[in-house]
MIDOSE-1310 file (N, C-alpha, C; in nm, 2 decimals, decimal comma, always signed):
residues 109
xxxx	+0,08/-0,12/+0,00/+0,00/+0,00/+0,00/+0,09/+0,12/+0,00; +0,07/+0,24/-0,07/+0,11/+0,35/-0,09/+0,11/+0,47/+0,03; +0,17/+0,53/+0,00/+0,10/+0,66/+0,04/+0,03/+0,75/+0,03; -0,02/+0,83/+0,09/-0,08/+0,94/+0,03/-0,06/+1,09/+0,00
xxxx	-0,10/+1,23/-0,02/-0,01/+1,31/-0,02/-0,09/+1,39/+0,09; +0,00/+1,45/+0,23/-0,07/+1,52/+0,27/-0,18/+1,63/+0,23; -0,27/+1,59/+0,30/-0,43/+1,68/+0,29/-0,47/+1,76/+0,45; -0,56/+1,82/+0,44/-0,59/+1,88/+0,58/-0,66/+1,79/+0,59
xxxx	-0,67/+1,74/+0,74/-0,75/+1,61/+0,80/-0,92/+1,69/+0,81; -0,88/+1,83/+0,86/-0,96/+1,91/+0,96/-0,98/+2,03/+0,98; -1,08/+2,10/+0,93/-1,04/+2,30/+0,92/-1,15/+2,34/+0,99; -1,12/+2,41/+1,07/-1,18/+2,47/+1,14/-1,22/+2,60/+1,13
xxxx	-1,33/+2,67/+1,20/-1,34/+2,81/+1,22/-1,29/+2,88/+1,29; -1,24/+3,00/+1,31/-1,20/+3,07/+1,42/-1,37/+3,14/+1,46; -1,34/+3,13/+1,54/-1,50/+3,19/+1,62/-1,44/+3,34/+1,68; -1,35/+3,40/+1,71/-1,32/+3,53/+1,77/-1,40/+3,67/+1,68
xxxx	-1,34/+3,72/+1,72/-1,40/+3,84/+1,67/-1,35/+3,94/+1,56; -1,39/+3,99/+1,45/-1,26/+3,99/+1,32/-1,19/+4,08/+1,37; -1,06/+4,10/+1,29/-0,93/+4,14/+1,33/-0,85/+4,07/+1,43; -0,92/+3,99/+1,52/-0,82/+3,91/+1,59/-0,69/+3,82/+1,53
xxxx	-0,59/+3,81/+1,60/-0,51/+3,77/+1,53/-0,55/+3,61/+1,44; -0,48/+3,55/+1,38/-0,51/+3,45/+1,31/-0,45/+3,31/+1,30; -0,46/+3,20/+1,35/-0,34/+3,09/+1,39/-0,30/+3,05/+1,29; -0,22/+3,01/+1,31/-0,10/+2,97/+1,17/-0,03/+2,84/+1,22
xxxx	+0,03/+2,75/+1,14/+0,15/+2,66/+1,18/+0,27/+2,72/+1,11; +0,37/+2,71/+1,24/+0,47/+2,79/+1,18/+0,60/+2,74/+1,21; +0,71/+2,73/+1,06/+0,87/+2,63/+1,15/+0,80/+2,52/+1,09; +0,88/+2,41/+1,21/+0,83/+2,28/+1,18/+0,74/+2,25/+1,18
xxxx	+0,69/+2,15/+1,10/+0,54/+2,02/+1,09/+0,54/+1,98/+1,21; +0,44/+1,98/+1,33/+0,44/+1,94/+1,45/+0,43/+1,81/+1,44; +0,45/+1,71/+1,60/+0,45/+1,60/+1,53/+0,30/+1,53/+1,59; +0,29/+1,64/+1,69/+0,12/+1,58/+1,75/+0,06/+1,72/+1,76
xxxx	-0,08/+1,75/+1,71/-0,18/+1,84/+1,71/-0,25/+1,82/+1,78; -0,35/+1,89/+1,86/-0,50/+1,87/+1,93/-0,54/+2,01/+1,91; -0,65/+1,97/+1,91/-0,78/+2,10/+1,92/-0,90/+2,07/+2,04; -0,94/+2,20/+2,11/-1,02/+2,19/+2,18/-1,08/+2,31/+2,12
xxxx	-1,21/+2,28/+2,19/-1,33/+2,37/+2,21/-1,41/+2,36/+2,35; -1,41/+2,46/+2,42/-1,51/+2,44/+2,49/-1,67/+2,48/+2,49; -1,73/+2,46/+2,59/-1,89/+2,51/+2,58/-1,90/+2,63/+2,56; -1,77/+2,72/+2,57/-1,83/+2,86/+2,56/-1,75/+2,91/+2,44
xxxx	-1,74/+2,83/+2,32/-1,68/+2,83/+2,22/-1,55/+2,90/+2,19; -1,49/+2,89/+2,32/-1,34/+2,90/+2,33/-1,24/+2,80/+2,25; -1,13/+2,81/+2,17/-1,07/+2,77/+2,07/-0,92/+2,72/+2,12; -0,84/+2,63/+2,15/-0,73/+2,60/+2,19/-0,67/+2,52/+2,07
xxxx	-0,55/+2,50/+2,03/-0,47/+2,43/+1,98/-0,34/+2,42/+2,07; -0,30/+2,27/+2,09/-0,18/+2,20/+2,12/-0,08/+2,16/+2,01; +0,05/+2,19/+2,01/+0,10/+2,12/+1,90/+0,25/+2,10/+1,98; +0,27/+2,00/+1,93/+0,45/+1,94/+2,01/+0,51/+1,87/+1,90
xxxx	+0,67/+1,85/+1,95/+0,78/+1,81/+1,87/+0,83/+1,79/+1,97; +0,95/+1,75/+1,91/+1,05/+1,66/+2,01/+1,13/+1,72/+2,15; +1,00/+1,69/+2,26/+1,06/+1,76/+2,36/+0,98/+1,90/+2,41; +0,92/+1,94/+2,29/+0,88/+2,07/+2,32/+0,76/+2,08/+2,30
xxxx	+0,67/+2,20/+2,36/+0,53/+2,22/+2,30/+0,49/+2,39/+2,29; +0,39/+2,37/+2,23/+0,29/+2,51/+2,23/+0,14/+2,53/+2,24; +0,08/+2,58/+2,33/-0,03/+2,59/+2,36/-0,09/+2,74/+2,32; -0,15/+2,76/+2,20/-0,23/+2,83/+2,12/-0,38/+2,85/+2,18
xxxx	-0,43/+3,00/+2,19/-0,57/+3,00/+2,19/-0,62/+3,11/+2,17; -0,71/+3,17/+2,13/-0,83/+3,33/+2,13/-0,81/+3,36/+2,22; -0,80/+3,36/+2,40/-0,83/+3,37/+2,50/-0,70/+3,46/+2,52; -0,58/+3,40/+2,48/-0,46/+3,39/+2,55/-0,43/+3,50/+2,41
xxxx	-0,47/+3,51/+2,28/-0,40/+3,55/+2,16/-0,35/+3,45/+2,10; -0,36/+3,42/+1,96/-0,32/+3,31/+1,88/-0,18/+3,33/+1,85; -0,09/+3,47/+1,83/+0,03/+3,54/+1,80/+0,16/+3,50/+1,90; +0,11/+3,44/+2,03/+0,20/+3,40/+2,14/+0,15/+3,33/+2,17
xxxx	+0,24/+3,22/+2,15/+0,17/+3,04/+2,22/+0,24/+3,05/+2,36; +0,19/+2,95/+2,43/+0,26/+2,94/+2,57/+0,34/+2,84/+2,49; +0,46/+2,82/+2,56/+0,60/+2,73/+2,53/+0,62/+2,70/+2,63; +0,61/+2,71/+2,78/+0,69/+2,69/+2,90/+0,59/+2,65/+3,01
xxxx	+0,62/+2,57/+3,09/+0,51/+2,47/+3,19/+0,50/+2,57/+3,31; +0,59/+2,71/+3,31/+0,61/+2,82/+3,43/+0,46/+2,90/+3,36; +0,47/+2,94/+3,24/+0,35/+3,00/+3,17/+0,22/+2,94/+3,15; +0,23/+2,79/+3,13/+0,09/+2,71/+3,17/+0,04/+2,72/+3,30
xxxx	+0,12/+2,72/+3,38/+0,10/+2,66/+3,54/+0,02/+2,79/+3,59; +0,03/+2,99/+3,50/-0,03/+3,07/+3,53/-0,14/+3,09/+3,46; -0,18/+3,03/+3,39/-0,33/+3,01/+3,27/-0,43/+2,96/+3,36; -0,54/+3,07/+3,35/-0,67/+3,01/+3,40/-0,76/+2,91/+3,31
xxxx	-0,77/+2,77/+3,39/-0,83/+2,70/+3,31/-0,96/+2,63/+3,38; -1,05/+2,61/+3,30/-1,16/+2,50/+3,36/-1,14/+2,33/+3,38; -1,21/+2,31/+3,47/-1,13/+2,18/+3,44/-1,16/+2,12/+3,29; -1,26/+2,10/+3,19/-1,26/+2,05/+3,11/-1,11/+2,07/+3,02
xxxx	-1,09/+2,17/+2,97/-0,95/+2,28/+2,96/-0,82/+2,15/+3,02; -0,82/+2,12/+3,15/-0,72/+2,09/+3,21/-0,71/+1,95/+3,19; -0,80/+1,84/+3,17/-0,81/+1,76/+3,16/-0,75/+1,71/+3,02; -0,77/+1,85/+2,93/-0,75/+1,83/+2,76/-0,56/+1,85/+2,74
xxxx	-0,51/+1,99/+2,81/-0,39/+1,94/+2,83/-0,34/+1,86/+2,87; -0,39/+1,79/+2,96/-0,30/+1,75/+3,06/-0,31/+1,57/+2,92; -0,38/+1,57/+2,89/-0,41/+1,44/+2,78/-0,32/+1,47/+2,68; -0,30/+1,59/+2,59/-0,18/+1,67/+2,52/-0,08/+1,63/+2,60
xxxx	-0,03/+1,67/+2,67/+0,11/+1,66/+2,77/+0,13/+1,52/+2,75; +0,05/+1,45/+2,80/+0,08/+1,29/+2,79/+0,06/+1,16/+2,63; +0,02/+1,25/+2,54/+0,06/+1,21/+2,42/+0,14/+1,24/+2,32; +0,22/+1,37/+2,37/+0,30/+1,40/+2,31/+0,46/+1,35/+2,41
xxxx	+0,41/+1,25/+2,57/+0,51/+1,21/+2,59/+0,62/+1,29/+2,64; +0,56/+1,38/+2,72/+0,60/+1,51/+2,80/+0,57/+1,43/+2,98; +0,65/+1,42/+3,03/+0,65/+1,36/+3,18/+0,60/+1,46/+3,23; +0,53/+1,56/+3,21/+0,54/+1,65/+3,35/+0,35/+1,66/+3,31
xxxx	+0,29/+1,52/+3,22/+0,12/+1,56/+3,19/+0,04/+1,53/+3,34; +0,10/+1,42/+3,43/+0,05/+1,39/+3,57/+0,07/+1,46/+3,64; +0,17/+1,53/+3,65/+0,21/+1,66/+3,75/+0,11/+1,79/+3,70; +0,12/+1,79/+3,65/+0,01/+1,89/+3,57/-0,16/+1,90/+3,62
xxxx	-0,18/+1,81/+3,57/-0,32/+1,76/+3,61/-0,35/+1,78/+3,74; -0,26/+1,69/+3,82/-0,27/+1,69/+3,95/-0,28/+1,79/+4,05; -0,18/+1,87/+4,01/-0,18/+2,01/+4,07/-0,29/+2,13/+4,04; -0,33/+2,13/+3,89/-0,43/+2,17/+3,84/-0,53/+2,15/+3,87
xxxx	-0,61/+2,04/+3,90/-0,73/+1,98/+3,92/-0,78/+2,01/+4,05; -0,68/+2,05/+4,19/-0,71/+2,12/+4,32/-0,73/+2,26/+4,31; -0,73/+2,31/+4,19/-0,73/+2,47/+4,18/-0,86/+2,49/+4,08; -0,90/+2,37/+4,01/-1,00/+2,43/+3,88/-1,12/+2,42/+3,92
x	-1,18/+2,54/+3,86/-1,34/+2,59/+3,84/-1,41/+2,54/+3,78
């Protein structure tokens, strides 16, 4: 069996308000993606490579991802939100997705 040639799996809308900034992939082809939505049509993207990640959202600005677990650890999240990183963290095979959670989940709303 062949291959195929990459296609978008998945396009999404931005739901923000026009002029807001606009997400992009940028650099490298990440090697794991996630998308969240929540109930209140808030928009997140996760994307990681080897070792590293970026957490993208409307809320936060799409133009500056969080990169750093010091910068996550100050993000207000719900727990649905926290449960979705913390599942990111641990599929992209980041040791710190339990510690995350854990600590997170005594604090969330």
């Amino acid at each position: 069996m062949g291959y195929f040639l990459a296609r978008p799996l998945l396009l999404v809308s931005n739901r923000h308000v026009e002029g807001s900034p606009i997400f992009e992939v940028t650099g490298e082809t990440p090697k794991y993606t996630s998308y969240f939505e929540n109930v209140l049509g808030e928009q997140w993207v996760f994307q990681s490579g080897e070792g590293t990640f970026s957490l993208s959202g409307g809320d936060i600005g799409w133009a500056e991802p969080i990169t750093t677990m010091a910068d996550l650890g100050d993000l207000v999240l719900q727990t649905p939100e926290i449960l979705w990183v913390a599942a990111c963290l641990y599929a992209a095979k980041l040791d710190c997705a339990v510690d995350f959670a854990t600590q997170r989940l005594g604090t969330a709303r």
